[in-house]
C-alpha positions, 0 to 999 in steps of 0.5 A: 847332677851339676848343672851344666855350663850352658844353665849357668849362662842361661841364668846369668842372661836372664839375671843380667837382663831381669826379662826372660823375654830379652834375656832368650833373644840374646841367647837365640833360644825360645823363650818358653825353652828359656823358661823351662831350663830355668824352672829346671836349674830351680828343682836341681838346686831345690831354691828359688832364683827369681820372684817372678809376676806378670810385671817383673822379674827380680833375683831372690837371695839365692839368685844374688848368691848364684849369680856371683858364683856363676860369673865367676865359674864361667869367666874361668872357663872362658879364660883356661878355654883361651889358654887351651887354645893357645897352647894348641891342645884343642880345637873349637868346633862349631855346630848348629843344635846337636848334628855333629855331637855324635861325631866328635868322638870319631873326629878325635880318634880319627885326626889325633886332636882334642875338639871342644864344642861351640854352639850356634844357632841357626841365625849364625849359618857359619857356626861360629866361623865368621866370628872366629868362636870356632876353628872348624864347624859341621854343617850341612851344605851348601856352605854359607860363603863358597870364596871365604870357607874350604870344607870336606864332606864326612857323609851323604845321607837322604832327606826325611819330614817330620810332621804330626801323627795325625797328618793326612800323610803320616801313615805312608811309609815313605812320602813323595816331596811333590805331595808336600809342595803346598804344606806349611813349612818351619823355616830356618830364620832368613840369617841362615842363608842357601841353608833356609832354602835347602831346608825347604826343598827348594832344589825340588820346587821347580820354582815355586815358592814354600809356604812358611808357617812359622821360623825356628832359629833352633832344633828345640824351636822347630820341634816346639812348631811342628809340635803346634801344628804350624807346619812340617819340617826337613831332617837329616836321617841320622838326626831323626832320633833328636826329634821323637816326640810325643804326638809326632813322627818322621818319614823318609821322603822320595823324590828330593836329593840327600844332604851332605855333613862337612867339616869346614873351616875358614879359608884363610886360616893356613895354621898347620893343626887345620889343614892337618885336620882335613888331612887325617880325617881324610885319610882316616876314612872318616870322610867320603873319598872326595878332595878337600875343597880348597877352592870352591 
């Protein structure tokens, strides 16, 4: 299997910065996640690209080879990427982990465009909006700036919680929010904005503050410390399969309103392909019955 674009820019982050410690800042991901793709990338290519010790990180031959080979495979991409989207034959949508992955597919047939991915983390609430990496984005509402961005809902689904299996409340078929109000949470960084709240039931606290046990800036943080102990966390319905892991488990909650997925996209973007967008999506039945929200 070839690598993926993605490893290469881990890779080129941590050959640039020589600390996997700076190199997984930059890139907004943990650093043992880091760690672990790197060791990854070693075993698909069978060398060795970095000699590593307590005290340094250096580049061995095979890396140097890499990195050079790797620089110029994503300058490339970045350049026909520009190209593409000029030419208007695609476009760029934002999305947060792996929410929307699945519905690309269905997005494309439904509006008649060729969509390619932007990945942000959870410290980017617009995925990509704000700095125009992307044209459209998924994301959960609320929206992180109702005046600058226009949205339309694509489905409405319940809330669960993913805890431990050995949590007093595992074995319960479904769990009332109220008897988690004083469990430790996994909270989104305080970048993410209304989205930090909402996935901390706060519309269902009455008030009252959650108690944070430790922030993940990404899905693959949050299950590390759900997985450590260090609290429960909220999830999508449909999302629920992203997060089966060894040890944990997930349960659908009463008592706490559902979420809604939205395709949104910049407010004072007027390019036809845009509106045009929302339109089919609208009309193709993908997207709940509701106007598009072009005022709110």
């Amino acid at each position: 299997m070839d690598p993926h674009l993605r490893d290469l820019r881990y890779f080129v982050a941590v050959a640039e910065e020589l600390h996997f410690t700076n190199a997984a800042q930059r890139l907004h991901i943990a650093q043992p996640t880091l760690s672990r793709q790197i060791r990854q990338l070693e075993r698909q290519l069978d060398v060795v690209l970095f000699d590593r010790n307590q005290r340094s990180v250096a580049l061995t031959v095979a890396g140097k080879e890499l990195l050079e080979g790797a620089r110029k495979i994503l300058e490339l991409w970045e350049v026909t990427n520009v190209a593409l989207q000029e030419a208007g034959e695609v476009l760029r949508v934002g999305i947060q982990s792996s929410i929307g992955r699945g519905l690309i597919t269905d997005l494309e047939s439904a509006s008649g465009h060729r969509l390619a991915l932007h990945s942000a983390s959870w410290t980017d609430p617009s995925s990509g909006l704000a700095g125009r990496q992307a044209d459209l984005a998924l994301m959960w509402l609320p929206v992180p700036d109702t005046s600058r961005y226009r949205w339309q809902v694509l489905r409405t689904e319940p809330r669960w919680v993913l805890l431990p299996e050995n949590h007093a409340l595992a074995g319960h078929e479904t769990i009332d929010f109220a008897d988690l109000i004083d469990e430790p949470f996994i909270a989104m960084p305080a970048e993410a904005g209304a989205a930090r709240d909402f996935w901390l039931g706060a519309d269902a606290r009455g008030g009252r503050q959650a108690r944070i046990g430790a922030e993940a800036a990404t899905a693959e943080e949050r299950l590390e410390a759900v997985s450590l102990g260090l609290g429960v966390c909220l999830l999508a319905e449909n999302n629920v399969p992203m997060y089966r892991w060894p040890g944990l488990t997930a349960r659908p909650l009463t008592g706490l309103a559902p979420c809604e997925l939205a395709v949104a996209w910049r407010a004072d973007d007027d390019r036809p392909t845009i509106l045009e967008f929302a339109v089919r999506v609208l009309e193709g039945g993908f997207a709940e019955k509701e106007p598009v929200a072009a005022a709110q």
